[in-house]
FIMARNU-735981 format. One line per 10 residues: number of its first residue (from 1); for each residue x, y, z of C-alpha. Coordinates in Angstrom, 2 decimals, decimal comma, always signed. Layout:
# residues N
NUM> X:Y:Z | ...
//
This chain:
# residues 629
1> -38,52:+17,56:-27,66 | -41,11:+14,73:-27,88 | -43,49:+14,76:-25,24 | -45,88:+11,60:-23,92 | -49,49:+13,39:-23,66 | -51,74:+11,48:-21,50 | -55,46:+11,13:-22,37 | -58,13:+9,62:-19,93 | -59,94:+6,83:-21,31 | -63,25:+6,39:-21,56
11> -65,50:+4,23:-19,09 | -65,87:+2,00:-21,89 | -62,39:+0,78:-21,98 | -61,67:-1,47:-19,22 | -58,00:-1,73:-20,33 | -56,25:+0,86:-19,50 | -57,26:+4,05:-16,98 | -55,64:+6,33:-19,78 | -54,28:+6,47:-23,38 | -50,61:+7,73:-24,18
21> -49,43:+9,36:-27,37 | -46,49:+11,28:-28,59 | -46,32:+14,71:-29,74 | -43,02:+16,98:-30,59 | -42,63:+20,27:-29,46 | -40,23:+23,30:-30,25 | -38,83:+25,18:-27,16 | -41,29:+27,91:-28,06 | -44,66:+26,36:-27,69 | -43,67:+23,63:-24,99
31> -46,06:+22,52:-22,53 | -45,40:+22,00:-18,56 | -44,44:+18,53:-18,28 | -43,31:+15,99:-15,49 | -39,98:+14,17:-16,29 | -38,96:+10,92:-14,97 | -35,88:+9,51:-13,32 | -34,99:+5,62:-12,89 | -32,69:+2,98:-13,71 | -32,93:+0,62:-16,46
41> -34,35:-3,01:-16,93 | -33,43:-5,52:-19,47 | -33,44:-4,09:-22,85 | -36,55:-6,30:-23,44 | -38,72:-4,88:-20,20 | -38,08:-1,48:-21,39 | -40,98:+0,37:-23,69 | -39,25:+1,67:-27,01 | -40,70:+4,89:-28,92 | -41,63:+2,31:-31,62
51> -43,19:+0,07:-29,47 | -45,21:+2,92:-27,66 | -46,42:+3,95:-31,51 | -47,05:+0,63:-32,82 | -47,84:-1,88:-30,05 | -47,16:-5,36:-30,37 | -49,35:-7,93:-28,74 | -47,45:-8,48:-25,28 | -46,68:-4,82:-25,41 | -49,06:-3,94:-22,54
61> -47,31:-6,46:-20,30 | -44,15:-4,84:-20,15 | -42,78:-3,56:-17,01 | -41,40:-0,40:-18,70 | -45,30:+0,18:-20,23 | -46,02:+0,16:-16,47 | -43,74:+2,54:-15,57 | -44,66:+4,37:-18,10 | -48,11:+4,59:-17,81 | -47,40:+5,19:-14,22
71> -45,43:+8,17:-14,63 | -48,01:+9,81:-16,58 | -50,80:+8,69:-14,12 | -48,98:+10,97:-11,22 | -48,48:+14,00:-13,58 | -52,01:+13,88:-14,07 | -53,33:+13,25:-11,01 | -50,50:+14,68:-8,86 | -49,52:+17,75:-10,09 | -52,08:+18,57:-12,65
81> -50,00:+17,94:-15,62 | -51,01:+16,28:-18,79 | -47,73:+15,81:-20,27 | -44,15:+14,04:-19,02 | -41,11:+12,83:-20,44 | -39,94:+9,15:-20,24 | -36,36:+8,83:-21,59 | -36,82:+5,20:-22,65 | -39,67:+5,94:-25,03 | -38,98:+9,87:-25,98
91> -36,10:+9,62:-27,99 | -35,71:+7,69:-31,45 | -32,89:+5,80:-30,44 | -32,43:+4,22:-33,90 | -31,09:+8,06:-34,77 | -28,15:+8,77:-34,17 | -28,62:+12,83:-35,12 | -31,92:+12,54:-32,28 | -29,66:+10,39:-29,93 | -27,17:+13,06:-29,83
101> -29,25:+15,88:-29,70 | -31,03:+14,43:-26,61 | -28,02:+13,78:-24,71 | -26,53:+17,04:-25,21 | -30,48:+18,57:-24,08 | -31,08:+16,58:-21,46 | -29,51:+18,48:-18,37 | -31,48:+21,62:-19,59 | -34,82:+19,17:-19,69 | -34,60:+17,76:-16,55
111> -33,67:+21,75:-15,14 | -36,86:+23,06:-17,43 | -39,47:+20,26:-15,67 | -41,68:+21,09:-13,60 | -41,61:+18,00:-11,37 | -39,15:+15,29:-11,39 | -40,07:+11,62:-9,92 | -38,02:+9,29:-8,91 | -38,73:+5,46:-9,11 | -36,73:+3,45:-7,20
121> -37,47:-0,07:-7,81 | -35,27:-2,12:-5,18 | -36,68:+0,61:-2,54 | -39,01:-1,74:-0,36 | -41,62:-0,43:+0,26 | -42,33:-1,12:+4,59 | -38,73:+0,08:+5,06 | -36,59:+2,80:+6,60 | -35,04:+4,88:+4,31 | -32,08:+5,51:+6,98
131> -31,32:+1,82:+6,25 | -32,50:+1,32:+3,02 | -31,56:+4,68:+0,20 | -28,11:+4,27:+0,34 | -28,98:+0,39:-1,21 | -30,91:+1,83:-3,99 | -29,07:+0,86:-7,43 | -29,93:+4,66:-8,45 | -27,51:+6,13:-5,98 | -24,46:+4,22:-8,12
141> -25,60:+5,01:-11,68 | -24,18:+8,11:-13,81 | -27,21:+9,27:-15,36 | -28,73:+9,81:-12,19 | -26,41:+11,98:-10,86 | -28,02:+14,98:-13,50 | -30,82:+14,06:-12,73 | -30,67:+14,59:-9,00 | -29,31:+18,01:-9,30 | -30,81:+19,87:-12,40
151> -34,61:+19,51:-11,09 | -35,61:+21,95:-8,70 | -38,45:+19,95:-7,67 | -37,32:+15,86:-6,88 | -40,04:+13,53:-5,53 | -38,72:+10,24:-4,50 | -40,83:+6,91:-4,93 | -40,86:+3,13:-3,86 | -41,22:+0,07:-5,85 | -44,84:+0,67:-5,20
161> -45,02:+4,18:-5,69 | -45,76:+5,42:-2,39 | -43,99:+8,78:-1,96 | -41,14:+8,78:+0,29 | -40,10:+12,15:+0,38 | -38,75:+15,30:-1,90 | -34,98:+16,26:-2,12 | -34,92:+18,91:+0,27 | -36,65:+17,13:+2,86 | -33,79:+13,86:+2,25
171> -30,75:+16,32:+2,11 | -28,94:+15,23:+4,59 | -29,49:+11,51:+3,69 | -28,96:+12,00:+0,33 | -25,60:+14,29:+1,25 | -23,95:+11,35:+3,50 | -24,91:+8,95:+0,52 | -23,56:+11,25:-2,08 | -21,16:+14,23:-1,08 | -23,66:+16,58:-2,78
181> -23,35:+19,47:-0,78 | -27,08:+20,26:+0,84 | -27,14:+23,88:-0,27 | -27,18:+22,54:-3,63 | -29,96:+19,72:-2,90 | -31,63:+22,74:-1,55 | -31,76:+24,66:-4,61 | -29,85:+27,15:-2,38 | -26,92:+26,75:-4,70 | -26,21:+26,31:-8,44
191> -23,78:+23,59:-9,61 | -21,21:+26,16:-10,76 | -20,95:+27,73:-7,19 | -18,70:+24,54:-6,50 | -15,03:+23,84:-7,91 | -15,16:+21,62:-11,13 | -12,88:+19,05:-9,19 | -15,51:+18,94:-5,96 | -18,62:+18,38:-8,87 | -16,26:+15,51:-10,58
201> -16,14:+14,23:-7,21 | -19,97:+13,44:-7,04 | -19,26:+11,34:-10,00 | -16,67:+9,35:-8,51 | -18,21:+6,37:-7,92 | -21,09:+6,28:-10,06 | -20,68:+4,06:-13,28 | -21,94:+3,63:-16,52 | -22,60:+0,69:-19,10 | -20,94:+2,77:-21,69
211> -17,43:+3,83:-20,93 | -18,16:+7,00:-22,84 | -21,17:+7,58:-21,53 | -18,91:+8,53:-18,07 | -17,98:+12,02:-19,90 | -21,33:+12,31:-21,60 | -23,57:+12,15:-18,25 | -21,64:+14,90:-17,23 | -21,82:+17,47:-19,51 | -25,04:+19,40:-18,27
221> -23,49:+19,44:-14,86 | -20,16:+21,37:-16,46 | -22,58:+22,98:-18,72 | -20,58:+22,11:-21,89 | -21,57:+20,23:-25,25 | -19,86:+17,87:-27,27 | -20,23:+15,21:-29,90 | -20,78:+11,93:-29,20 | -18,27:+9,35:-30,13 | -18,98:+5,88:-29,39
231> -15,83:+3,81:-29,63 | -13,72:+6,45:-28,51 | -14,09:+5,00:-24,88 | -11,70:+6,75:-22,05 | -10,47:+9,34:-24,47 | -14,31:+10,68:-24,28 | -13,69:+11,73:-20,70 | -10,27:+13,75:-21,82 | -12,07:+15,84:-24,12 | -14,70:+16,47:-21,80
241> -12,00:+18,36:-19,28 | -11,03:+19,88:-22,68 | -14,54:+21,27:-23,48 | -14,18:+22,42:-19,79 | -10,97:+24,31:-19,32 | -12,55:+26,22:-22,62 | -15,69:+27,25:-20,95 | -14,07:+27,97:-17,41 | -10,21:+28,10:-16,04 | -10,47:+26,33:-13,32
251> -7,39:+24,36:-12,11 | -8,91:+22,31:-9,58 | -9,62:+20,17:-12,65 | -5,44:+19,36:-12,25 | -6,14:+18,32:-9,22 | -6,81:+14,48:-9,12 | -5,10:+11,33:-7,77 | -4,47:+7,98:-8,74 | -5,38:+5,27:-5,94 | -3,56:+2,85:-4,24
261> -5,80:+0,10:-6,45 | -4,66:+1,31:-9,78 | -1,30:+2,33:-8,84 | +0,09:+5,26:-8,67 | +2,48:+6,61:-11,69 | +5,77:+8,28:-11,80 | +4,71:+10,79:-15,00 | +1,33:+10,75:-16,41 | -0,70:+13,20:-18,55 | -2,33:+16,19:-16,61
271> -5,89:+15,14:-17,66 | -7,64:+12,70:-16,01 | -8,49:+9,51:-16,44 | -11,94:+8,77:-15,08 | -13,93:+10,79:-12,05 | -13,16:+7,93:-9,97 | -9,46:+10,02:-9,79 | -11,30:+12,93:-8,01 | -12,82:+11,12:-5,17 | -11,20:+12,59:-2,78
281> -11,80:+15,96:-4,15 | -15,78:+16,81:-2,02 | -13,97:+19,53:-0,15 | -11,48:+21,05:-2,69 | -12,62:+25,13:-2,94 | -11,51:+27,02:-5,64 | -10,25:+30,88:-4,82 | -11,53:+33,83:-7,05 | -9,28:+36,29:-7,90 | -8,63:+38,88:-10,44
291> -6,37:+37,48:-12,33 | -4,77:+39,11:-16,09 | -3,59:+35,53:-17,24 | -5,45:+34,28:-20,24 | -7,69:+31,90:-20,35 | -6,35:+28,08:-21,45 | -5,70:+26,96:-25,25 | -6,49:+24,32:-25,79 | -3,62:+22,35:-28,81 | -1,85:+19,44:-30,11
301> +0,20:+20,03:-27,60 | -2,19:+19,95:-24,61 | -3,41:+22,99:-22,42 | -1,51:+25,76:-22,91 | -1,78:+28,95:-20,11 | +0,27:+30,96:-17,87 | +0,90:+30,27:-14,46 | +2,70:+30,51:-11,41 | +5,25:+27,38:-10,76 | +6,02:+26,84:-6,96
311> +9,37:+25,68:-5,95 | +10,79:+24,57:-2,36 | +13,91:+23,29:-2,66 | +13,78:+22,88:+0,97 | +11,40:+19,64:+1,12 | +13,31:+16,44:+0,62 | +9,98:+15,46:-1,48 | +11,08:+16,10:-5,21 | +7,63:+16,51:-6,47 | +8,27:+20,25:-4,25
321> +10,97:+21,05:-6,64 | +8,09:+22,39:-9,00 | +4,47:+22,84:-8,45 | +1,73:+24,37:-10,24 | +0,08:+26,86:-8,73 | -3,84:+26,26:-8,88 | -5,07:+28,75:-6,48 | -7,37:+25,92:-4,57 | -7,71:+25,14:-1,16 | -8,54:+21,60:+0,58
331> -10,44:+22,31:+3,96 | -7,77:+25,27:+4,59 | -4,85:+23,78:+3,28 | -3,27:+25,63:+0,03 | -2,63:+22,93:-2,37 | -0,78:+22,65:-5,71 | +0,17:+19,58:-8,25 | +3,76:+18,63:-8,95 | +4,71:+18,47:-12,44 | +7,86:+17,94:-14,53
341> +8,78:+19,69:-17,79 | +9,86:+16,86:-20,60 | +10,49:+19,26:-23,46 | +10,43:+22,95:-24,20 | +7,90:+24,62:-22,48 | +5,63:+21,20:-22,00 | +5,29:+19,60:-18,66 | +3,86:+16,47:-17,28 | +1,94:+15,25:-14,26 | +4,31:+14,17:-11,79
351> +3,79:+11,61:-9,17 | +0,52:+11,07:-9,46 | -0,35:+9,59:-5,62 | -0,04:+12,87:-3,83 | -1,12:+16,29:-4,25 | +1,29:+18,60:-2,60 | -0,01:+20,62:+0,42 | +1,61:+24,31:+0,71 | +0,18:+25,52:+4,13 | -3,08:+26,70:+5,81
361> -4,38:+29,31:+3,89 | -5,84:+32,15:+5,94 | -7,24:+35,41:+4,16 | -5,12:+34,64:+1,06 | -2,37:+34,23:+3,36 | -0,44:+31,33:+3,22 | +1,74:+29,91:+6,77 | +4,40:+27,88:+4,87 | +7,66:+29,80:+3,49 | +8,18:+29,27:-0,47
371> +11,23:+30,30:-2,10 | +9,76:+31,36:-5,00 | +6,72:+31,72:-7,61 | +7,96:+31,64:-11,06 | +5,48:+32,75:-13,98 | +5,47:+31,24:-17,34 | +3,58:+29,88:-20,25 | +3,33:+26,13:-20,06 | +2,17:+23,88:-22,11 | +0,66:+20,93:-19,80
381> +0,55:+17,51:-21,91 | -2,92:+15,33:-22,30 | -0,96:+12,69:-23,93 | +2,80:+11,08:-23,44 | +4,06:+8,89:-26,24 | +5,06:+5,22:-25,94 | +8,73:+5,67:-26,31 | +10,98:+8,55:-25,81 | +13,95:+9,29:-27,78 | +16,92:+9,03:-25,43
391> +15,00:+5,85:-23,07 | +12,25:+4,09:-23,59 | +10,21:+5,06:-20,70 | +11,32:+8,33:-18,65 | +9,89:+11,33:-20,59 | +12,14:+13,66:-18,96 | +15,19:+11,84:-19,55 | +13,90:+10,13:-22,88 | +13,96:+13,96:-24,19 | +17,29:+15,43:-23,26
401> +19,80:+15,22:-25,80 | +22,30:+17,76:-23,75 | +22,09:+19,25:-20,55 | +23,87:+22,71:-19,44 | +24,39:+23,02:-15,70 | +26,00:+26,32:-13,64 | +27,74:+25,44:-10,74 | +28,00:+28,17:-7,83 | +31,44:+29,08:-5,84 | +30,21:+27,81:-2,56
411> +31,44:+31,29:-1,02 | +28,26:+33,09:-3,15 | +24,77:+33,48:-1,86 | +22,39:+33,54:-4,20 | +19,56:+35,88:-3,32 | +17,76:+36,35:-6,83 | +18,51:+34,59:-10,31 | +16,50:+34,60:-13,72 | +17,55:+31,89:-15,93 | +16,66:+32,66:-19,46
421> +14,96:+31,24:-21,33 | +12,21:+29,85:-19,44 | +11,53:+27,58:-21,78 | +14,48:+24,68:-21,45 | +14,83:+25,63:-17,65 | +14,55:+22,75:-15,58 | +13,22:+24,14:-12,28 | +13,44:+20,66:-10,54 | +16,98:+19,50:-11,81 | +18,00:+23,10:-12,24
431> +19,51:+23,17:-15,65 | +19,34:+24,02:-18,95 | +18,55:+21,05:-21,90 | +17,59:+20,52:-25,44 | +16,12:+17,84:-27,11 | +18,00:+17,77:-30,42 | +21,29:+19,42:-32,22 | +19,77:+20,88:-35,23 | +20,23:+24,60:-33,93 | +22,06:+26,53:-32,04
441> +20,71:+27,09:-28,62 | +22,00:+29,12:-25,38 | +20,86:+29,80:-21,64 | +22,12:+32,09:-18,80 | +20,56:+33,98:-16,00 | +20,23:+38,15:-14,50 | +22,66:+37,20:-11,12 | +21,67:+39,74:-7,60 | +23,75:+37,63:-5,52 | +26,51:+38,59:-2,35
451> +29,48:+37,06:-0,78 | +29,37:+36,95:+2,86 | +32,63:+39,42:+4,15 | +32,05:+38,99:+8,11 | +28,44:+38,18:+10,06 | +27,87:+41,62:+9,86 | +29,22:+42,80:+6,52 | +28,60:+41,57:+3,00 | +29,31:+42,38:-0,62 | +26,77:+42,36:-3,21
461> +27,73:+40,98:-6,70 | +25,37:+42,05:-9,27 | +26,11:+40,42:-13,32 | +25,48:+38,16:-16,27 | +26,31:+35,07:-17,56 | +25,39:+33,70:-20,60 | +26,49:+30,52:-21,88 | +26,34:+29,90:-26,08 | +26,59:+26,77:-28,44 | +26,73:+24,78:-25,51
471> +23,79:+21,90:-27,39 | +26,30:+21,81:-30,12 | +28,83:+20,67:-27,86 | +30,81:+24,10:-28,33 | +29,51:+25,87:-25,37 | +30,91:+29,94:-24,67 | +30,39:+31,92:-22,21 | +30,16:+35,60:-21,85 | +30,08:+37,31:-18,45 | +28,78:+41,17:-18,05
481> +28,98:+43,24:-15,17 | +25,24:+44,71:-14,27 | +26,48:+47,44:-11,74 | +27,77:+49,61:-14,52 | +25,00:+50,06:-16,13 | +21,82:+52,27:-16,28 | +18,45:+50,79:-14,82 | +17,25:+51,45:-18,45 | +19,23:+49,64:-19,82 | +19,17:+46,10:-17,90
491> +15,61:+46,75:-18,12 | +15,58:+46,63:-22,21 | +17,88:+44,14:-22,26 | +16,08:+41,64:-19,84 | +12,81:+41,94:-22,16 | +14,72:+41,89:-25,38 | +16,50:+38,41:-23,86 | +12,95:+37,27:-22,44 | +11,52:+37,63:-25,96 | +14,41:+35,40:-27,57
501> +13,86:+32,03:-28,38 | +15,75:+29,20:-27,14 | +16,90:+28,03:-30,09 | +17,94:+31,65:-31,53 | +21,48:+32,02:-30,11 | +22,63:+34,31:-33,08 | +19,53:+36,75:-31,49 | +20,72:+36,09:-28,27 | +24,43:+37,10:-28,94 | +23,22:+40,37:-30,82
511> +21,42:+41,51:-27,87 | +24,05:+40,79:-25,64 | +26,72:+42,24:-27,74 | +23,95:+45,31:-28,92 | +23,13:+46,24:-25,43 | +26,53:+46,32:-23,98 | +27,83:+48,01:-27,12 | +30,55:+44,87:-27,02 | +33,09:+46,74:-24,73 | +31,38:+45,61:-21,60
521> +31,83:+41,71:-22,39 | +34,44:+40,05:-21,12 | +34,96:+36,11:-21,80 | +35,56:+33,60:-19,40 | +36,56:+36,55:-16,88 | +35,08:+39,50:-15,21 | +36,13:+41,89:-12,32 | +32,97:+44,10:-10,97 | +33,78:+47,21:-8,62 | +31,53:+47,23:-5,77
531> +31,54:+47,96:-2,25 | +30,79:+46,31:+1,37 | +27,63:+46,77:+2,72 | +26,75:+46,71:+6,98 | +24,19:+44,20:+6,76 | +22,16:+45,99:+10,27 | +21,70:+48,90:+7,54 | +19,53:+47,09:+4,90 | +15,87:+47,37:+5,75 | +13,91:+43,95:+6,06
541> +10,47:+44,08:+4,57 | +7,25:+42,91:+6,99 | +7,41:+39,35:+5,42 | +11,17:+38,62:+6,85 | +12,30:+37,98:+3,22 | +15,83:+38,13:+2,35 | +17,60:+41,10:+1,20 | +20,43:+41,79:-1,75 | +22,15:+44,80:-2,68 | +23,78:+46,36:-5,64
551> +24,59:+49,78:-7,57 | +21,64:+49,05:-10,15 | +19,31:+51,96:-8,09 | +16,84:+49,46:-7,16 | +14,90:+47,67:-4,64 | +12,99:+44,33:-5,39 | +10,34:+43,58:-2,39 | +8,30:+40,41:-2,69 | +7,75:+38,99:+1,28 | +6,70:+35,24:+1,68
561> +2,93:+35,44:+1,09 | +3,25:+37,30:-2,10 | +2,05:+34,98:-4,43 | +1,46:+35,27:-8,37 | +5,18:+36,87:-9,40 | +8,96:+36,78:-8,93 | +9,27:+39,85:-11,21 | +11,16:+43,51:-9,24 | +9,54:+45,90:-7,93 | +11,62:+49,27:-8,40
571> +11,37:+50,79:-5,02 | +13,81:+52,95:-3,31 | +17,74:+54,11:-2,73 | +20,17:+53,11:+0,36 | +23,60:+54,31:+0,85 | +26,86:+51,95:+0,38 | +29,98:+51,84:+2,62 | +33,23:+53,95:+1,22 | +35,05:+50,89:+0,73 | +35,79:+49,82:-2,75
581> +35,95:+46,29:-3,31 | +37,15:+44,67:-6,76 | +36,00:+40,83:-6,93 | +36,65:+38,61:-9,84 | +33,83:+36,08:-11,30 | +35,77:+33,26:-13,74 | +33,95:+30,54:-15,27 | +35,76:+26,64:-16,15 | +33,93:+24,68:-18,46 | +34,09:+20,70:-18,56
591> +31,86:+17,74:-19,45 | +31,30:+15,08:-17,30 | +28,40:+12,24:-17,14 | +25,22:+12,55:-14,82 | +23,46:+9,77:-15,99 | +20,45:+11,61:-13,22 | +20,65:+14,43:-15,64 | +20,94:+13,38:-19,06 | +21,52:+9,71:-20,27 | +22,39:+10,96:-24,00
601> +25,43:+12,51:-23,75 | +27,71:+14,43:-20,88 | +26,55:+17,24:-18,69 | +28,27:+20,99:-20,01 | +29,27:+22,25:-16,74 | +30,20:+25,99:-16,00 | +31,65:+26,50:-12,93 | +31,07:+29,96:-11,40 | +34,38:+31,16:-9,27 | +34,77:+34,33:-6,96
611> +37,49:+36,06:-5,81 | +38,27:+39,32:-3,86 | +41,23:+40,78:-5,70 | +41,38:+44,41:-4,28 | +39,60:+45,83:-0,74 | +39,72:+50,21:-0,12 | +38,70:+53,38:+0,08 | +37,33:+54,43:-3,66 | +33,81:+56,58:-3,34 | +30,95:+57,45:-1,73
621> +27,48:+57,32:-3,60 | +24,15:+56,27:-3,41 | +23,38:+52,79:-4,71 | +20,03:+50,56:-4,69 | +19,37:+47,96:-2,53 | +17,49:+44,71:-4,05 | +15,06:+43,21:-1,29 | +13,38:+39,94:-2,65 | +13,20:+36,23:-2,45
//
């Protein structure tokens, strides 16, 4: 670090009140310095390191000499200190190696000083700063915004240096002009106490003469480092939320909005663009938690991490149909982000004007009613391509080459369903889809579902259904009765099926076939024994959430409020009427064109049918009942 030392001149030298030299220091043996804060003249007013070693003629006459020399004056007389920092004349800006090395030091220099003064040159100096501080050109520059907050000691000064006042005595001031939170301006507070989407917020409307330097200015504040690459212009801020995610996971950095101005898009990367697209964000809180999810990776692909994904089918809004869960709050309102999957496993930002709201949020506990919290491992794009393969500008479309959609008998509730795999699930369109032909793909889901026998009665339907070839355009299904077997069993064969790739159908088949020892299968047909159940017997949980039953020994309890998982929870046994009941499930498959769905070629459709064949008296035995969303 290269430090201005100021020397008092003799009384001989009616030129100058003191002389000013450099000297470079190593973090070990640096002395206590003062460090100054200001906005920039012409390039031409400004004092240059080479200027300050080798003076030209007119030199002296510079405004930025004055400021300089000024600066050092208060150190001295002020606070005792005979060295200070002056950005314009400390760092060799012909080198890029020192240019880069000061940029990524600077937060930590202006945190290490031991006084930091402010010059504010349009700051008259006979007026109120009520009426005047909010004019000051500082207030809109991104430097400046590091500069405010790393000191702990801020001293604010006119265009004739008079002191005006210290940062904790302005607070409130300086918090109506710029959203910093006073228990920061306070020192009461570090930077990192505050969600990474309220600190981008204080940047919103600052700006820079370099569009890179609008990531750079920043990184002391997110306490990250990165190379500089001028030329590389917006794409410098992306990689700055990059360097972030990988020093902290905090999702609040998902949560920005375009503005009305720039118009709002329909899919867009998840990054952001610029801090202006946090503006709104002062009040956005992040909650802690314990959480077992790994942090993000960051890839080619974009971020990859696991997460929960929100859906409400109920909300004529599509952008409820999936929404990741970020765990932030705005004022008390739970919010989330909408997004759209456009290939396996990779989603998009989806309607970029709004930021869904899920309900006040009230110890952890949220007042709106969600269907469902799905976890998986996404992979969240930073960058769309121009063209897509199937249209030229809908990335969900532009990537499905087939779609596979079940239909449900209209007779069947469906209380809990795990389609598999996760990967080429659509939870917004609800269906299956690949992007190409070269392998063999498949997709079905773990069915708890019941037909409704009278208001007071039901029959639960517990089974498989897995559909094969289907991107191929040679689709098969296979249908497997779950009540028949051991808990074990589905068990091994829901992780086995959870661990197969899309795109492995032979796999897929084996397991199938493997686990049910290929006796259970039946194609295209199935008839499951089961039994009718008095619906004022099945215990409710605490939460009100719906209940399903079945002969697999289980109970699955997850009440509205539990957020985080859809997986079972093994619980506890309930007994089952005496009547036997024999229903059949068949599945019809056709084609037909959804042009909403899947512009490529035409939709597979499986159509699930149910049918009570037989009703009487069979057994008596204990089954499981299956309470969950």
């Amino acid at each position: 670090m290269r430090l201005l030392t100021a020397i008092p001149a003799t009384p001989d030298d009616p030129l100058t009140s003191l002389h000013i030299k450099t000297e470079e220091y190593f973090d070990s043996d640096r002395p206590a310095y003062a460090i100054l804060s200001h906005t920039w003249l012409a390039k031409t007013e400004e004092l240059t390191l080479q200027e300050l070693q080798n003076p030209f003629p007119n030199t002296h006459a510079k405004i930025g000499f004055h400021k300089t020399q000024r600066t050092c004056e208060l150190a001295l007389s002020r606070d005792n200190l005979t060295h200070a920092w002056v950005d314009t004349c400390c760092i060799d800006k012909t080198s890029s190696a020192e240019l880069a090395e000061a940029i990524n030091s600077m937060y930590a220099w202006y945190v290490e000083a031991e006084v930091c003064y402010v010059y504010l040159s349009d700051l008259p100096s006979n007026s109120e700063l009520s009426d005047s501080l909010s004019k000051c050109r500082w207030f809109t520059r991104g430097w400046t915004l590091q500069e405010l907050i790393a000191p702990k000691d801020v001293v604010f000064f006119d265009q004739e240096w008079n002191e005006r006042g210290n940062k904790q005595e302005l607070s409130k001031l300086i918090f109506e002009i710029t959203g910093i939170p006073e228990s920061l301006l306070k020192n009461e507070a570090a930077p990192s106490y505050f969600s990474v989407a309220c600190r981008m917020s204080w940047a919103a409307r600052r700006i820079t003469t370099r569009i890179e330097d609008a990531a750079y200015c920043l990184m002391g504040i997110f306490n990250v480092n990165m190379s500089l690459r001028y030329g590389e212009k917006e794409a410098a801020f992306v990689r700055l939320q990059e360097e972030i995610l990988r020093k902290q996971a905090d999702m609040s950095i998902f949560v920005w909005v375009d503005d009305a101005a720039s118009g709002f898009r329909e899919y867009a990367p998840v990054l952001a663009d610029s801090a202006r697209q946090f503006r709104d964000c002062g009040d956005v809180k992040t909650e802690l938690e314990d959480t077992i999810y790994r942090d993000p990776v960051i890839s080619s692909r974009g971020v990859q991490l696991t997460a929960g994904l929100i859906h409400i089918p109920e909300n004529t809004n599509p952008a409820y149909l999936c929404i990741l869960e970020v765990r932030c709050r705005k004022g008390n309102m739970e919010i989330g982000v909408a997004l759209r999957k456009i290939s396996g496993g990779r989603y998009a930002r989806y309607q970029t004007g709004l930021i869904p709201p899920l309900g006040e949020n009230h110890e952890n506990q949220r007042s709106l009613d969600i269907s469902g919290v799905f976890i998986e491992s996404l992979h969240l794009a930073t960058s769309l391509p121009p063209r897509f393969p199937f249209h030229p500008t809908d990335p969900v479309l532009g990537n499905r080459h087939r779609v596979l959609k079940f239909r449900w008998d209209k007779s069947f509730s469906m209380r809990q369903a795990k389609p598999m795999p996760r990967s080429h699930w659509d939870l917004h369109d609800q269906v299956f889809f690949c992007s190409n032909s070269n392998s063999t793909s498949w997709g079905g889901f773990f069915i708890h579902g019941r037909l409704d026998k009278t208001p007071q009665t039901f029959i639960p339907v517990d089974f498989f259904v897995t559909c094969h070839r289907w991107n191929i355009g040679k689709p098969h299904v296979y249908l497997g009765n779950l009540s028949d077997l051991k808990l074990e069993t589905v068990m091994l064969m829901e992780v086995q099926l959870d661990n197969t790739r899309f795109e492995s159908n032979r796999q897929a088949e084996t397991v199938v076939w493997g686990v049910l020892d290929g006796t259970k299968i039946e194609d295209q047909t199935l008839v499951i024994e089961t039994g009718t159940v008095e619906t004022r017997a099945v215990p409710t949980s605490p939460a009100k959430s719906e209940t399903v039953t079945g002969r697999l020994g289980v109970i699955a309890i997850q009440g509205i409020g539990e957020t985080g998982t859809a997986q079972t929870a093994w619980h506890s046994r309930f007994p089952q009427s005496k009547d036997r009941v024999l229903v059949k499930i068949s599945v019809q498959i056709s084609e037909q064109w959804c042009r909403e769905l899947c512009v490529a070629n035409p939709v597979i459709l499986v159509d699930v049918q149910f049918e009570i064949v037989e009703q009487g008296k069979a057994w008596k035995e204990e089954v499981m009942v299956n309470q969950g969303g």
